[in-house]
C-alpha positions in Angstrom: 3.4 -222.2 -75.3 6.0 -223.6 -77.2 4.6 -221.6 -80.4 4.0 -218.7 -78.8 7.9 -218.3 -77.4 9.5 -219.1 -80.6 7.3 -216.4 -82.6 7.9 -213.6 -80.1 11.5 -214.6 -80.5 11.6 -214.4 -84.3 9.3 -211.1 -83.8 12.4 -209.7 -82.3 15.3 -210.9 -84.3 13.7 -209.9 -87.3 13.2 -206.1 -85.8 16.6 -206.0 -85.0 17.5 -207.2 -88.4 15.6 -204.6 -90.0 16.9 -201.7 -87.6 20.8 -203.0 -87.8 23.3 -201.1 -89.9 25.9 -203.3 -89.4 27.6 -205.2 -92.0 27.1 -209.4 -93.0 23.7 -209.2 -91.9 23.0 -212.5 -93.4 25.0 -214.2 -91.6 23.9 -212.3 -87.7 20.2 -213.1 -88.9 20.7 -217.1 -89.2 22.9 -217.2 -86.5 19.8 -215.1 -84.6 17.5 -217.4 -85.6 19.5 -220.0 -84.7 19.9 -219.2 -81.4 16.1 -218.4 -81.0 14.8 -222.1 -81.8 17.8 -223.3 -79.7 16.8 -221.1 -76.4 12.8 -222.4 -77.0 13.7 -225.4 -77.0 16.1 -225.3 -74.1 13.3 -223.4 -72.3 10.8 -226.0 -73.4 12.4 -228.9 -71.7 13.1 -227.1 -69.1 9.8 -226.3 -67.7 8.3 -229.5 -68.4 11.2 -230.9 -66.2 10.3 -228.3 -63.4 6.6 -229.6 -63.8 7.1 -233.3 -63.7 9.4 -232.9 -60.3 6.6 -230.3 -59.0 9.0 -228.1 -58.3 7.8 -224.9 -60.1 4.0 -224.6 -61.4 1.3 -221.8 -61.8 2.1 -218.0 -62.1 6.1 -218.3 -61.5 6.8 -220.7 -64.1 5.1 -218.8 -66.9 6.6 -215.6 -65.9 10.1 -217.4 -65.7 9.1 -218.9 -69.4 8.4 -215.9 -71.0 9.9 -213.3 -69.3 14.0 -214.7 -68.7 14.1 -215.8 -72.5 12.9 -213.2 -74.0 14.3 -210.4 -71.9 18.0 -212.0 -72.4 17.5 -212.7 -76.3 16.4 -209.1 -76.4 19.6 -207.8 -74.3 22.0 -210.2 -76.7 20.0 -208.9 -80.0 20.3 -205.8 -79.3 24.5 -206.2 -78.2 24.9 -208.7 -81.4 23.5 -205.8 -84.0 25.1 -203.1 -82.4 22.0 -201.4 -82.3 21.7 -197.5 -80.4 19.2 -196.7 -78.3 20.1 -193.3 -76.8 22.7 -191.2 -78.9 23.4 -190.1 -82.3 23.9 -191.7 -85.5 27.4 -191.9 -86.9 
């Protein structure tokens, strides 16, 4: 699971690097990278905590795995490279 997380995170900082216009894109992509390993990790430990108490398991914790990182890495990616979705081009 772990894999799989960290890839479709990398999967979207590296789209948003590739779609950004902004300047010191160097920079925003290590720092996006960054971040990506940091929030798997963080999610990682989290859910093997939630197991071990038996507090979460099954359907609800892989959905709260996959879905709250990547949806919010997403939202930040997309905030952090300034990126439109809706509007014209300047």
């Amino acid at each position: 699971m772990y894999l799989f997380l960290i890839i479709i995170l990398l999967i979207i900082s590296i789209a948003c690097f590739w779609e950004s216009k902004a300047d010191r894109k160097g920079l925003r992509v290590t720092l996006s990278v960054t971040l990506a390993f940091m929030l798997t990790l963080f999610m990682e430990s989290t859910a093997h905590s939630l197991v071990e108490t038996q507090m979460m398991e099954g359907p609800i914790l892989l959905t709260l795995y996959f879905l709250l990182p990547v949806v919010s890495f997403a939202a930040f990616q997309i905030l952090f490279y300034d990126i439109r979705l809706v509007g014209k081009e300047k």
